[in-house]
N, C-alpha and C positions, 0 to 999 in steps of 0.2 A: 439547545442541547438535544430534543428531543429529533432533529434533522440527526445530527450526527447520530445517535442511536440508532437511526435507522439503515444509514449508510453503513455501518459496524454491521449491522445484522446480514446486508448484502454480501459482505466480506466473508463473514461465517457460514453464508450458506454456499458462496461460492466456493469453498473449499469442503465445506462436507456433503452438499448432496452434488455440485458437478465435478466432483472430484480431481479436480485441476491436482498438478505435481509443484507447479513453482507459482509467483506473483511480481511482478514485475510492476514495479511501480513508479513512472516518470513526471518529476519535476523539473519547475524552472529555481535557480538559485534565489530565485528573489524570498525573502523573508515569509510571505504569507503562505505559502506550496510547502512548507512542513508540516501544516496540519494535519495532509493531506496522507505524508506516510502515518502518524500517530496514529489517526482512522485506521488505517490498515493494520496497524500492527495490532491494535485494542481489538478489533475484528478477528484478529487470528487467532489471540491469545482466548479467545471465546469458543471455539471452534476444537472441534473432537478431532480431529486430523492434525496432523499440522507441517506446515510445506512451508522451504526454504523462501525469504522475501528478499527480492534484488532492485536494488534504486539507483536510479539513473538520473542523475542531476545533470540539467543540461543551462547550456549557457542562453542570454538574450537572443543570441543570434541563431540559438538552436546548436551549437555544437554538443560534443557531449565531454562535461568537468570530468566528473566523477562515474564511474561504477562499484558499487559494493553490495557486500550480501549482511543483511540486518538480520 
């Protein structure tokens, strides 16, 4: 847990001191690549700014399923 913590804190810094405007976040549909936004979103929710998050679910072959805004 304490890995993820750490990647959470990269997320919040990335949004408050490089003050990025969005977060774009690309997955494969397979089952284990949801952690993957939770990180990000537990990172934003930490973070003094806070910028619109977009996830991009793509398929095995790389296409793209899905787009949405979380």
């Amino acid at each position: 847990d304490s890995e993820m913590g750490i990647y959470e804190e990269k997320i919040t810094a990335m949004i408050d001191e490089a003050n990025i405007n969005t977060l774009t976040v690309a997955i494969m549909e397979v089952p284990c690549c949801g952690g993957l936004l939770s990180i990000v979103k537990s990172g934003a929710e930490k973070a003094k700014r806070k910028v619109p998050i977009k996830l991009i679910v793509l398929s095995l072959k790389g296409e793209t399923i899905r787009e949405s805004w979380v």
